[in-house]
Residue frames as a rotation matrix with the C-alpha (Angstrom) as fourth column:
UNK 1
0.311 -0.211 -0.927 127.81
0.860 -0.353 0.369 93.63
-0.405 -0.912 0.072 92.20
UNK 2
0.896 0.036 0.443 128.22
0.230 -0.890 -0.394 97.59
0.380 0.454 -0.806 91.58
UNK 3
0.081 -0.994 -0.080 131.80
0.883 0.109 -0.456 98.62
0.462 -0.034 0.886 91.95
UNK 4
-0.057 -0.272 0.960 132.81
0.610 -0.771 -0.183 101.30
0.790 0.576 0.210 93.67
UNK 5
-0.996 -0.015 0.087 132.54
-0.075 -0.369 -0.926 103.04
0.046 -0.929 0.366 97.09
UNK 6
-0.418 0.781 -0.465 129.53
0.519 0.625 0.583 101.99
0.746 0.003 -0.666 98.97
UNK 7
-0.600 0.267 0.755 127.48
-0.400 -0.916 0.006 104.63
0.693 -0.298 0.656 100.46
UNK 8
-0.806 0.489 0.333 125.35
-0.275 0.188 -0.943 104.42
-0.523 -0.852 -0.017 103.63
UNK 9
-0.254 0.815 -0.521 122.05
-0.786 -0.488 -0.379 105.04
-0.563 0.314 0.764 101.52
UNK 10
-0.191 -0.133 -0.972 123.01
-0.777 0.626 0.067 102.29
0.600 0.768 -0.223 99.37
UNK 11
-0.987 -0.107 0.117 123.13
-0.147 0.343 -0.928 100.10
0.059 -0.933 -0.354 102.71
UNK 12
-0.580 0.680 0.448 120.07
-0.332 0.306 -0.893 101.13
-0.744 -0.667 0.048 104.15
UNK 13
-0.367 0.366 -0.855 118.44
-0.929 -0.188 0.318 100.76
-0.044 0.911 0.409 100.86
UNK 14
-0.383 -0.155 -0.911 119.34
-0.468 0.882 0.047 97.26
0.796 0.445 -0.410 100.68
UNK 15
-0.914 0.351 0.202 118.22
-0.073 0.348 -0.935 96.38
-0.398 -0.869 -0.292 104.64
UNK 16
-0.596 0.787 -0.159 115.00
-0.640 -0.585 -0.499 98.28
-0.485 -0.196 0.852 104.00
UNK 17
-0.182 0.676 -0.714 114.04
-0.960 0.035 0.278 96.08
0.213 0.736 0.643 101.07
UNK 18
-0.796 -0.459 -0.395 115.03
-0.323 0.873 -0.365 93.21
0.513 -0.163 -0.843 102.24
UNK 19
-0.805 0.554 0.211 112.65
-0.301 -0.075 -0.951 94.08
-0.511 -0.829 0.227 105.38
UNK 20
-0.152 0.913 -0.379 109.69
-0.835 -0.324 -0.445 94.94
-0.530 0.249 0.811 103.22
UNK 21
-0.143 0.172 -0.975 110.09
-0.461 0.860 0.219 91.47
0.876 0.481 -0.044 100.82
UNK 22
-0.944 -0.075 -0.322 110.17
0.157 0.756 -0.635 89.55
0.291 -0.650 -0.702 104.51
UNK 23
-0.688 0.724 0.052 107.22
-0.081 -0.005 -0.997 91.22
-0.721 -0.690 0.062 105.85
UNK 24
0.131 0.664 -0.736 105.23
-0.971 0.237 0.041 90.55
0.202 0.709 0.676 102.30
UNK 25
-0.343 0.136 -0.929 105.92
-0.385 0.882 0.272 87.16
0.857 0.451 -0.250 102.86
UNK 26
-0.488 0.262 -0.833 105.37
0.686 0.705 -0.180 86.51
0.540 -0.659 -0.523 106.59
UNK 27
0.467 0.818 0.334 103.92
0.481 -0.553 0.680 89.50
0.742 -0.157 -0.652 107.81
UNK 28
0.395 -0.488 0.778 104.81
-0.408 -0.852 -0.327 92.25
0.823 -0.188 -0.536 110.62
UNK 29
-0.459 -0.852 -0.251 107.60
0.060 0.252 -0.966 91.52
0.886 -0.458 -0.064 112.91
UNK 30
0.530 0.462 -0.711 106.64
0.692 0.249 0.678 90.59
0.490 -0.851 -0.187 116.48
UNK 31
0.557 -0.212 0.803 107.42
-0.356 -0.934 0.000 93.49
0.750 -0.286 -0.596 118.63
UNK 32
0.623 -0.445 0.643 110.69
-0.776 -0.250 0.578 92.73
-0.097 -0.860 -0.501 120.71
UNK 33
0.651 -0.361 0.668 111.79
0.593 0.791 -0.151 89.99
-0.473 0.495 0.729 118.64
UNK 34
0.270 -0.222 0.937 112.18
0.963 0.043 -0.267 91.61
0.019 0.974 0.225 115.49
UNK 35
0.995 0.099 -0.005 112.71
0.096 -0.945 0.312 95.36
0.026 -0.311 -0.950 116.64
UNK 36
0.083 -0.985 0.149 116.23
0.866 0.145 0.478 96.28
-0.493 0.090 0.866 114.59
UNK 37
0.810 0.383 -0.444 116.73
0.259 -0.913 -0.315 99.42
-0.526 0.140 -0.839 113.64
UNK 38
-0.110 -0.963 0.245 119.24
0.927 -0.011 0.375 100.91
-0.358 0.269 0.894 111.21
UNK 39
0.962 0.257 -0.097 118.47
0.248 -0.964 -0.096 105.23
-0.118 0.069 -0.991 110.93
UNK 40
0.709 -0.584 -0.395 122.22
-0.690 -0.460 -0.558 105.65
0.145 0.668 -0.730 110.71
UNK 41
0.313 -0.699 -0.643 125.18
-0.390 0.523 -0.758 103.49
0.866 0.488 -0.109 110.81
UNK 42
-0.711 -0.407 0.574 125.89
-0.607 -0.056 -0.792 103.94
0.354 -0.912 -0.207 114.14
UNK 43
0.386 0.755 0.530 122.46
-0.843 0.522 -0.130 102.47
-0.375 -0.396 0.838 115.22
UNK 44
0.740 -0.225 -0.634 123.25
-0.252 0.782 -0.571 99.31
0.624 0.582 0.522 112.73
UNK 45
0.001 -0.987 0.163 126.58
-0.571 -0.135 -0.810 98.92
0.821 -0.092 -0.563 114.33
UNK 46
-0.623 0.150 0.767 125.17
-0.765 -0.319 -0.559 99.12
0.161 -0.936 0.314 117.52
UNK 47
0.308 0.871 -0.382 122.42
-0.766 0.466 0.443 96.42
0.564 0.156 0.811 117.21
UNK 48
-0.771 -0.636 -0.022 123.00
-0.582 0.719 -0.381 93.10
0.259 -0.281 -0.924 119.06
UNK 49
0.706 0.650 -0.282 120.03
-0.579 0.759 0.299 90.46
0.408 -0.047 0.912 117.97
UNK 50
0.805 -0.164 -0.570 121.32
0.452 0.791 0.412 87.29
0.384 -0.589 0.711 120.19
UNK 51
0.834 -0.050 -0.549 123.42
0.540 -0.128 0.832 89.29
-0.112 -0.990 -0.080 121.90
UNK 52
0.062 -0.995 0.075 126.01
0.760 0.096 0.643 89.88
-0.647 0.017 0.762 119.87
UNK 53
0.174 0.002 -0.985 127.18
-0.111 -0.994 -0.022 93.43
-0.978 0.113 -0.173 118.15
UNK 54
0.937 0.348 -0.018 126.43
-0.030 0.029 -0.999 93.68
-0.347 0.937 0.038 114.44
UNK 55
0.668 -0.500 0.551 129.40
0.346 -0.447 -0.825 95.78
0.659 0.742 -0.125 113.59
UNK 56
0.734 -0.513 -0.445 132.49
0.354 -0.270 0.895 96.07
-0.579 -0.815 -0.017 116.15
UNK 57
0.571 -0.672 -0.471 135.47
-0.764 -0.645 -0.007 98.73
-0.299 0.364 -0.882 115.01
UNK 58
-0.333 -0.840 0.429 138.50
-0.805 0.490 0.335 97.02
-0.492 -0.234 -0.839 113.79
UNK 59
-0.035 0.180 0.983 136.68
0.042 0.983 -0.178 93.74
-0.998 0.035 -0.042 112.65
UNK 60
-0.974 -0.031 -0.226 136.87
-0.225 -0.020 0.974 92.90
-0.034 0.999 0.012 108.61
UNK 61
-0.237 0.957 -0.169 133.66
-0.943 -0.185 0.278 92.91
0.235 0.225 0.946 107.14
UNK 62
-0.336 -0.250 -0.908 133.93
-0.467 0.882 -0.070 89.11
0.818 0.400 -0.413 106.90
UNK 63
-0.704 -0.486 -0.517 134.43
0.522 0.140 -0.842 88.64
0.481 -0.863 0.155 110.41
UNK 64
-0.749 0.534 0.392 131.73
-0.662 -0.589 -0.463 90.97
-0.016 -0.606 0.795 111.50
UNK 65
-0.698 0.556 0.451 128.10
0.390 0.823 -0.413 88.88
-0.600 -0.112 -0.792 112.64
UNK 66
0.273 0.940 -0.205 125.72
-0.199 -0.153 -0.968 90.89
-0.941 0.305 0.145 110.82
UNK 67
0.042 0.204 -0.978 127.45
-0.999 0.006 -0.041 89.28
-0.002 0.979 0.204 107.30
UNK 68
-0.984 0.090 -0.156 127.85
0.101 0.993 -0.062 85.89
0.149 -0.077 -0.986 108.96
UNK 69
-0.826 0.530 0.191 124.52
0.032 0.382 -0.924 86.37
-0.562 -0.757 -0.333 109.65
UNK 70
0.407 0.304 -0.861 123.28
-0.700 -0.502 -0.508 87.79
-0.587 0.810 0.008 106.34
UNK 71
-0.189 -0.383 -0.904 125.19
-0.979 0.142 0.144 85.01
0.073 0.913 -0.402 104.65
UNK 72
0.112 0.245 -0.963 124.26
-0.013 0.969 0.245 81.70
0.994 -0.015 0.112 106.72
UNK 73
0.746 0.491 0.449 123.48
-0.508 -0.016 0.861 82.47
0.430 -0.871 0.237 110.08
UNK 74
-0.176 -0.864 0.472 126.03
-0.724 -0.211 -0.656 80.91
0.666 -0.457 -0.589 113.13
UNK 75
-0.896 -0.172 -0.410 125.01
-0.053 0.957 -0.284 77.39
0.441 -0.233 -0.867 114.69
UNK 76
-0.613 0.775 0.151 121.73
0.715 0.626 -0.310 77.82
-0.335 -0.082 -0.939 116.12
UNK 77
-0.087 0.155 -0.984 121.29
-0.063 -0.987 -0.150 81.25
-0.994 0.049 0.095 115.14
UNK 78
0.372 0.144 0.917 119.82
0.799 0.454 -0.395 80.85
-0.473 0.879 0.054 111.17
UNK 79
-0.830 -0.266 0.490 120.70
0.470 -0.805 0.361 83.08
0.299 0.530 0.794 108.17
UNK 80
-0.076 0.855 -0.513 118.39
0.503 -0.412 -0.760 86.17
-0.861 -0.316 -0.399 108.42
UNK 81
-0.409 0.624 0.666 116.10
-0.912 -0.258 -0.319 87.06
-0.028 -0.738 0.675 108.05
UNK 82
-0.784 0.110 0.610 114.87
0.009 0.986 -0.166 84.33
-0.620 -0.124 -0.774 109.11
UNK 83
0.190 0.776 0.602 112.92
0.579 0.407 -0.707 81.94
-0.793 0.483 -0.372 106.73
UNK 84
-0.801 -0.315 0.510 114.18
0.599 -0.439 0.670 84.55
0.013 0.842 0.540 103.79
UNK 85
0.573 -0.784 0.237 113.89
0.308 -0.061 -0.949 86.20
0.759 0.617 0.206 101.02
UNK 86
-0.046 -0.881 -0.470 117.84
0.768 -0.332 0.547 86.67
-0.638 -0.336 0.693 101.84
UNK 87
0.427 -0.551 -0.717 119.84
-0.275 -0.834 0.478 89.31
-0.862 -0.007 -0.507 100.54
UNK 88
0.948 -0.304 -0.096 121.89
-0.040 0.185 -0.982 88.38
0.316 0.934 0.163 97.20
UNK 89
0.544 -0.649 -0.532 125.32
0.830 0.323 0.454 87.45
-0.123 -0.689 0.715 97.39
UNK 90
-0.417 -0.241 0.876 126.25
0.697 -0.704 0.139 90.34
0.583 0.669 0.461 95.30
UNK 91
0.343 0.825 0.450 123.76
0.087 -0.505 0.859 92.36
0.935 -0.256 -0.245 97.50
UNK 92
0.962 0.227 -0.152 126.08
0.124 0.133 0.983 91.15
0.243 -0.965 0.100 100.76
UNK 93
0.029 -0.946 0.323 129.33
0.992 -0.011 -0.122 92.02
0.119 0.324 0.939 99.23
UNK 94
0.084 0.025 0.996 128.15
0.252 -0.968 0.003 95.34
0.964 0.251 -0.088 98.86
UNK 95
0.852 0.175 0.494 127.44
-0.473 -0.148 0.868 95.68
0.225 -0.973 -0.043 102.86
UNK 96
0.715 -0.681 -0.160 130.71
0.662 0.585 0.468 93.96
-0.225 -0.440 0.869 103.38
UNK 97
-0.169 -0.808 0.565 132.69
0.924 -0.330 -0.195 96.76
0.344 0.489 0.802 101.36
UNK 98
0.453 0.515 0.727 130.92
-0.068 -0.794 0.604 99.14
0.889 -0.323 -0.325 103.03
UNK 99
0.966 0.068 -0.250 132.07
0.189 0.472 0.861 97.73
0.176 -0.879 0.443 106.10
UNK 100
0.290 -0.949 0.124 135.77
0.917 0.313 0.246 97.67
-0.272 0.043 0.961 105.19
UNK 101
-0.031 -0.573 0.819 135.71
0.652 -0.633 -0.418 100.81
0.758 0.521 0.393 103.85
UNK 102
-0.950 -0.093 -0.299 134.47
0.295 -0.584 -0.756 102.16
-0.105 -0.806 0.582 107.20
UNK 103
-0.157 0.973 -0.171 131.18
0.969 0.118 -0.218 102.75
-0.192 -0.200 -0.961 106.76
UNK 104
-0.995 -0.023 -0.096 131.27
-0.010 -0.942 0.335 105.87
-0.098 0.334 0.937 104.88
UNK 105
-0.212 0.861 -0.463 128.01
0.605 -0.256 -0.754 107.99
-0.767 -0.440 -0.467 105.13
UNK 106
0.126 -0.257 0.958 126.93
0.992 0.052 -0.116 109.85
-0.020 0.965 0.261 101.90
């Protein structure tokens, strides 16, 4: 894990690749399923796959669903992306300090 203030860029970085290893392995996202966007923080934030907001103010990173959901997913709701590759834990720590620190932009 890199130390140190976590930048947006660093974030999307990490989504993005994530994406791009999932769709090498299972191919392109079904349109209204898979249709998550993250362009700036605020979008990310904003997101609510199964209904529920990614990133609400106020919440520790911990506590927020897009790292319960990034780390092992929420009773019927799997880890995502679904079917992997995952994130690293080291790789979800970072997006958690990011979180806590407020979601600084770069």
């Amino acid at each position: 894990m890199s130390e140190g203030q976590v930048k947006w860029s660093r974030v999307k970085e990490l989504l993005e690749d994530v994406m791009e290893r999932w769709i090498s392995r299972h191919g392109e996202p079904a349109p209204g399923i898979h249709d998550y966007y993250w362009d700036t923080p605020q979008s990310l934030a904003n997101n609510k796959p199964y209904a529920r907001q990614l990133i609400e103010p106020g919440k520790p990173g911990s506590e927020t669903y897009l790292i319960i959901f990034l780390r092992r997913g929420m009773g019927t709701i799997p880890r995502m992306p679904r079917g992997g590759p995952f994130l690293s834990s080291d790789e979800i720590d970072e997006i958690e300090r990011w979180i806590d620190d407020g979601m600084p932009e770069d």
